[in-house]
N, C-alpha and C positions, 0 to 999 in steps of 0.2 A: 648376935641376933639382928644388931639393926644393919650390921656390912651385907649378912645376908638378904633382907630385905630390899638395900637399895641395889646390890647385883642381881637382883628378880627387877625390879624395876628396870634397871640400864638394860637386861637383856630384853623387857617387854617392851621397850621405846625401841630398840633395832630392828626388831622385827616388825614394827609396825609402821616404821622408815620406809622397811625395804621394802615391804607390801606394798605403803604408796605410790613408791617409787616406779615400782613394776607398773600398778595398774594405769599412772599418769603417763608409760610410754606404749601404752596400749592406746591411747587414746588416740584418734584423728589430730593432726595440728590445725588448728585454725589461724585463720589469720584476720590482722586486724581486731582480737577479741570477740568476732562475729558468728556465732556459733552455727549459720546458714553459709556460712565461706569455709572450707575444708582445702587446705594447702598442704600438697607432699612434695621435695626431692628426694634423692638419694645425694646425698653426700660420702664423705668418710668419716667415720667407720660406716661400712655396709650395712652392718651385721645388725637385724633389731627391724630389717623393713618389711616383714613378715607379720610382723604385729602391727602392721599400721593400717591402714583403711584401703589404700592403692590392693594389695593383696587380698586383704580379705575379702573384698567386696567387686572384686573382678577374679578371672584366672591367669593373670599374668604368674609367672615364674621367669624367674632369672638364665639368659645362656646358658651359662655355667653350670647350672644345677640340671640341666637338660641331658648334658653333655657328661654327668656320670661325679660332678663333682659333690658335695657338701652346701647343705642349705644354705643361705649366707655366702654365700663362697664367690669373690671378687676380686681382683689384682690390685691390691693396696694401691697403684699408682691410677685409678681409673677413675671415672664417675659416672652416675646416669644409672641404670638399666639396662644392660642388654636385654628388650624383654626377649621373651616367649614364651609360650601356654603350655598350662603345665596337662603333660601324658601326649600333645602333639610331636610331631618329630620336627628336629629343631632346623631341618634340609629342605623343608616346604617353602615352596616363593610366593607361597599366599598364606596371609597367617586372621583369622578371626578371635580377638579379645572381648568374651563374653561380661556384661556388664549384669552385676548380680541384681534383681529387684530391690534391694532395698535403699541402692544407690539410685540407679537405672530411673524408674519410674517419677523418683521426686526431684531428680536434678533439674533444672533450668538451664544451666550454664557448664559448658566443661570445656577446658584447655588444657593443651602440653607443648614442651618444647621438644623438637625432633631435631636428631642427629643422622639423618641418614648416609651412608657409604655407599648406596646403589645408584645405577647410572639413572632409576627411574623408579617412583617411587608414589604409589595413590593410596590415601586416607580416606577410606568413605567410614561415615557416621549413620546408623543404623535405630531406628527409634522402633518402639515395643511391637510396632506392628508388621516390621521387617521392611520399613520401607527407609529408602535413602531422604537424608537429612542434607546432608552435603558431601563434596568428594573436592578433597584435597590434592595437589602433588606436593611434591618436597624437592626441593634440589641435593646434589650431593655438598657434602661442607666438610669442613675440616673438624678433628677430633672436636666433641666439645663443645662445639657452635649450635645453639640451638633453635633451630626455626617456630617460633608459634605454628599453632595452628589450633581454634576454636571454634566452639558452636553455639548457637544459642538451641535451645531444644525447647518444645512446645509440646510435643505425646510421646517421653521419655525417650529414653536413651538403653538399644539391648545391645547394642555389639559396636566394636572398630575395628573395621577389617582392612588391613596391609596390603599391598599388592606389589611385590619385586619385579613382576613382568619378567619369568623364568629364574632371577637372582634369590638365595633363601633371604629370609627375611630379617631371622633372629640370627644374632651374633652380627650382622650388619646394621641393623637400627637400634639407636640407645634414645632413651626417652627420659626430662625430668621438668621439674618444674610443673607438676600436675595440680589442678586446680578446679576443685567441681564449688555449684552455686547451687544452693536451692532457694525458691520462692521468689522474691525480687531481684532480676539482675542489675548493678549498678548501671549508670547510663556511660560509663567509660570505659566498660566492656563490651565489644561487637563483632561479629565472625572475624574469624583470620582465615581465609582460604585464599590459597595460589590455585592460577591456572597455567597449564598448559598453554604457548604460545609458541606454535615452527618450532615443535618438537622441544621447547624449551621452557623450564620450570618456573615462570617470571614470580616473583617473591613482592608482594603488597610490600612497600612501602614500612614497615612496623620496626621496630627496634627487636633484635634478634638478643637474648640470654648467652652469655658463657658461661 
C-alpha cells in the first residue's frame, strides 16, 4: 500500500515538472529580470521558437516552412531566422511583418540585428497609423554578422516592411537578437539607423552582434 502511494506521488511530481516546464518556455524571455524588456534570438536548437513571443505576436514564419518544409524546420548548422510571413510567397522582394496589437501598440522601443545577403536593402518602421517612423538601409555582410537596427516609437509600432529593390527578401535576410521595451526606455538605448550615402549603405558607428 504505501510503495503504491509514493509511485502515485512520484508519478504526480512529473507531471507537474513537465507542466511547468512547458508553460515556463512559453513564456517571453526577458532580460535583465525586467519584465517591461522582452529579449528573443534563435539559437540551436531551432525548434521551440513558435512558442515564444517573436511568433506569436507578429506574423513572421520561418523560409523553410514557407518553402514546403516542417514547422521548426532549420539546418542544424545555421542561426537567426530566415524570416518570412506566414501564407505570403516566399519570391516577393518586398515583404511586410505585421506587428500584432498587443505588442505593437505598447512597445516603446524595438531592436534587431540583420543579416542581409542583398545588394540593397530598406527597413522602414511603420506605427499604428500607417505612418513611417523611420527607414533604415543594411549593407550586405557576411553569414552571421548582424547589423542593429532600432527605433524608438511614440504612437506604436504596426508593421516592418523590407524592401529587396527587385531581390526576394526571405531566404536572403536572417534576423536575431530581437529586443522590444515597453514604458521607460533606458537612456543607453537610441535609434540605430543607417543611411544611404553615393549609393552606399554607410553603417553608424555601433558595435555589430555575431
Amino acid at each position: 500500500m504505501r510503495t503504491t502511494v509514493f509511485s502515485r506521488l512520484a508519478v504526480a511530481m512529473l507531471l507537474i515538472l513537465a507542466w511547468c516546464m512547458q508553460a515556463q518556455a512559453a513564456e517571453p524571455v526577458k532580460a535583465k529580470k525586467n519584465p517591461n524588456i522582452w529579449i528573443e534570438s534563435f539559437p540551436n536548437p531551432f525548434r521551440g521558437w513558435q512558442d515564444r513571443f517573436f511568433y506569436k505576436h507578429t506574423d513572421a514564419e520561418g523560409y523553410y516552412v514557407l518553402c514546403g518544409h516542417k514547422p521548426d524546420y532549420r539546418p542544424s548548422d545555421q542561426e537567426g531566422l530566415w524570416i518570412g510571413v506566414r501564407g505570403k510567397d516566399p519570391l516577393d522582394s518586398k515583404m511586410t511583418l505585421s506587428i500584432k496589437p498587443a505588442l505593437g501598440l505598447e512597445a516603446t522601443y524595438f531592436s534587431l540585428g540583420v543579416n542581409s545577403h542583398l545588394a540593397r536593402l530598406n527597413i522602414t518602421f511603420i506605427d499604428k497609423n500607417g505612418k513611417t517612423i523611420a527607414v533604415s538601409c543594411t549593407p550586405r555582410t557576411g553569414y552571421y554578422k548582424y547589423i542593429p537596427v532600432a527605433v524608438k516609437i511614440k504612437n506604436g509600432l504596426k508593421a516592418i516592411h523590407f524592401d529587396g529593390h527587385g531581390t526576394q527578401v526571405s531566404g536572403n535576410v536572417n534576423i536575431n537578437h530581437v529586443e522590444v521595451i515597453f514604458g521607460k526606455v533606458p537612456k543607453d538605448r537610441d535609434f540605430v539607423i543607417h543611411e544611404t550615402q553615393k549609393n552606399q549603405c554607410k553603417v553608424i558607428p555601433t558595435k555589430a552582434k555575431k
